[in-house]
C-alpha positions as a printed NumPy array, in Angstrom:
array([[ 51.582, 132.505, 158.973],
       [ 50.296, 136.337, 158.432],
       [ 51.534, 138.503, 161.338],
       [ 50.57 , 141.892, 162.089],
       [ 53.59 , 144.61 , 162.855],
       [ 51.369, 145.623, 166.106],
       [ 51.771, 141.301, 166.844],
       [ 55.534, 141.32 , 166.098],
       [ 55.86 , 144.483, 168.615],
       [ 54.012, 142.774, 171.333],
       [ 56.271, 139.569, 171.109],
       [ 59.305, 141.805, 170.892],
       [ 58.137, 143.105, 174.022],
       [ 58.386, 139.767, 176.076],
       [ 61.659, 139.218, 174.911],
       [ 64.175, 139.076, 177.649],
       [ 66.931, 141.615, 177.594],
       [ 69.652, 139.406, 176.339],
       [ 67.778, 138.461, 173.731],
       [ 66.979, 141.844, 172.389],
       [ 70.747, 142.733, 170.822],
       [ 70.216, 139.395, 169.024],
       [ 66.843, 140.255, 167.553],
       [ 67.876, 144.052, 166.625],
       [ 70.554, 142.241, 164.324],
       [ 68.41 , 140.143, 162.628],
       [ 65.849, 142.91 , 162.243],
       [ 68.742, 145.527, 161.003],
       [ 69.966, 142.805, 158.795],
       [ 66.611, 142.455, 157.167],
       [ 66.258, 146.05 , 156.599],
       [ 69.681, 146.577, 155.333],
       [ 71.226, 143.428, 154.159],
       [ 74.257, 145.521, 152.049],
       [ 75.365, 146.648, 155.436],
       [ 76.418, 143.428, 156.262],
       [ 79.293, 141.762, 154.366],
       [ 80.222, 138.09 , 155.104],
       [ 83.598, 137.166, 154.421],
       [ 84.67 , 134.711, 151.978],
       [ 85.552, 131.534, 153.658],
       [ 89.063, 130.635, 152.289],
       [ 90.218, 128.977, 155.048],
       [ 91.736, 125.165, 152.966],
       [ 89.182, 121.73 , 153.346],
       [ 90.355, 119.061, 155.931],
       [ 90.319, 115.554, 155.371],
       [ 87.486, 115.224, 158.317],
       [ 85.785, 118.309, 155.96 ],
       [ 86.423, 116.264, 152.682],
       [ 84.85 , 113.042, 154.14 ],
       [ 81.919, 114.514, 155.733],
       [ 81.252, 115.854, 152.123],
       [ 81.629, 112.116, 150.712],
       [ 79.209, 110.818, 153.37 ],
       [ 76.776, 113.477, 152.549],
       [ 76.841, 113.313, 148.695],
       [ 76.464, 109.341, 149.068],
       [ 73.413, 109.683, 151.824],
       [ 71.788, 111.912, 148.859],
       [ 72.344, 109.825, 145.758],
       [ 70.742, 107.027, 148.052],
       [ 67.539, 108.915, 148.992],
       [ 68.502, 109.257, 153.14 ],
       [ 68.087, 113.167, 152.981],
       [ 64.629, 114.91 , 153.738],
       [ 63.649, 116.984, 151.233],
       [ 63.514, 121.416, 151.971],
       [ 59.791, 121.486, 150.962],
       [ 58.802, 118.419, 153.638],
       [ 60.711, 120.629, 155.994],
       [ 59.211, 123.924, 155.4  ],
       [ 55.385, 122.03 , 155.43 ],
       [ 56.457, 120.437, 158.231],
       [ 57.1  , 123.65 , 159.975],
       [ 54.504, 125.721, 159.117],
       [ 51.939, 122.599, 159.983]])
């Protein structure tokens, strides 16, 4: 979906105020992505993390996952 920058203005215009800080980031983080460091997640795996990651890996290997690129046509259909 092409989009002008004069479109992207006007729907930044009918944004509501709270949702304005929340665009700026994404925008800001899009224009300057070094700016933005996300931590390293070191924090150890549960059990309840260790078995969703089973159930996962075994709903894949069986075919019960949608594919990214049916999601992405999908989307922009």
């Amino acid at each position: 979906m092409a989009i002008s920058k004069q479109e992207l203005t006007d729907l930044i215009d009918k944004l509501s105020e709270k949702d304005v800080l929340l665009v700026a980031d994404l925008v800001k983080r899009l224009i300057h992505p070094s700016d933005y460091h996300i931590p390293y997640d070191d924090e150890p795996l549960t059990e309840d993390d260790l078995q969703a990651i089973r159930e996962a890996k075994k709903e894949y290997l069986e075919g019960k996952t949608i594919k990214f690129e049916d999601i992405l046509d999908e989307l922009q259909n």
